[in-house]
N, C-alpha and C positions, 0 to 999 in steps of 0.2 A: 469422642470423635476420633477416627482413624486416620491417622498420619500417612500419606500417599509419599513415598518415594521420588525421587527426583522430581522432574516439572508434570504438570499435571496436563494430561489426554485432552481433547476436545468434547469427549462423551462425561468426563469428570467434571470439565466444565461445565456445559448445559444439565449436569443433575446439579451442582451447589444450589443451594435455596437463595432467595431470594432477599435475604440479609446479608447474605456475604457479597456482593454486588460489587466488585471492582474492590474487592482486598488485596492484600499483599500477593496473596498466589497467582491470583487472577492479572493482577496488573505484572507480575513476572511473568507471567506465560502470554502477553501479549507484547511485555517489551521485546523478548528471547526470539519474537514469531516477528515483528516490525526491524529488528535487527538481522534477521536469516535474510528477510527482504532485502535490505538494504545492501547487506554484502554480495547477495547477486548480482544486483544491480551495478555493484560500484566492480565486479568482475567482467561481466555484460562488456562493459563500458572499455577496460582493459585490453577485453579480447579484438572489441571494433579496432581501437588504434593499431593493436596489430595487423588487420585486417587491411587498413588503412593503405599500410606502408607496399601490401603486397602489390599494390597498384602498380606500382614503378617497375616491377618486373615481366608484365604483359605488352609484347610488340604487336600484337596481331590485333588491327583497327576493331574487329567486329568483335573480335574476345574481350579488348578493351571497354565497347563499348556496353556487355555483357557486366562484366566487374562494375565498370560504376552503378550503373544501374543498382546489382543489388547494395552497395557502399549508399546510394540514394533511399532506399528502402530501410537499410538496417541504420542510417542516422536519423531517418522520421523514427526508427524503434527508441533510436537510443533517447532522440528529443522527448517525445512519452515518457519514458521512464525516467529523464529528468527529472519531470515535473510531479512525478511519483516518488521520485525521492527525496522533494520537498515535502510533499505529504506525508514522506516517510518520518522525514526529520522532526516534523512538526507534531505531531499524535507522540513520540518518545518524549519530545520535551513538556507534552500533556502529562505523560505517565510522569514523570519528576516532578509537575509541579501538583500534580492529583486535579487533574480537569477530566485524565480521560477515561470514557464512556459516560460522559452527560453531553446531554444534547445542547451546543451552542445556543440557539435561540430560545429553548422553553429549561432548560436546565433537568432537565428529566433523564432517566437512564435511557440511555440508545439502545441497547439490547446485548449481552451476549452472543445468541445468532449471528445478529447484524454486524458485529465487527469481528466474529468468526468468518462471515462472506466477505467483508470487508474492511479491514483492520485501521483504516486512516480515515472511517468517517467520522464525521461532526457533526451531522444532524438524527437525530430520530426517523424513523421512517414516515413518521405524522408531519414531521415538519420537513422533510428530503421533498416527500409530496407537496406539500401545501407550497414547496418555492420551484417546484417543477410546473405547476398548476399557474402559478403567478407569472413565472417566464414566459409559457405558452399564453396566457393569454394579452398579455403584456407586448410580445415578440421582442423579449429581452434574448440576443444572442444572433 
């Protein structure tokens, strides 16, 4: 088998076969991709506070009132991505303890794909379904 150079492509991934299922490579090329995340996030987050401060230099009431506004908009971003970077957090300390890409509730692999579209899930898409399906009809939320 051919040794691939540095970290491995997203097309190298979806071709491994289906025994190498969350190896070493794979679980490095998802921590490296959950850590790219997180550093943005925590830059994101940097740039609002200074964004923050520029407040204090607008005298003009309606310009004023212009500025917060988006400072209201981009702290509902920053809140989201909070809460995304506990997800963040949460899926790397998978990848250390070797939980991640199996599915929480059936213990099954989640999918390559599926944490390619989505790198902090924890359900299977059979079981993502099946508690999407119970919510709705439930009217959990």
């Amino acid at each position: 088998m051919a040794k691939t150079k540095g970290p491995l492509t997203e097309a190298e991934l979806l071709k491994m076969p289906e025994k190498d299922y969350m190896n070493a490579a794979q679980l490095a090329f998802f921590k490296a991709r959950l850590e790219a995340m997180r550093d943005e996030i925590l830059e994101k987050a940097a740039e609002t506070v200074e964004h923050m401060r520029e407040i204090e230099a607008v005298a003009d009431p309606a310009d004023r009132a212009t500025v917060e506004e988006e400072h209201t908009l981009e702290l509902r971003t920053r809140d989201r991505e909070r809460k995304l970077l506990r997800k963040i957090e949460e899926a790397i300390a998978r990848i250390d303890d070797a939980s991640y890409g199996w599915c929480a509730e059936t213990g099954e692999p989640i999918g390559v794909p599926r944490l390619l579209a989505r790198p902090t899930a924890t359900l299977s898409i059979e079981a993502q379904e099946r508690r999407e399906r119970l919510q709705k009809q439930y009217g959990d939320g």
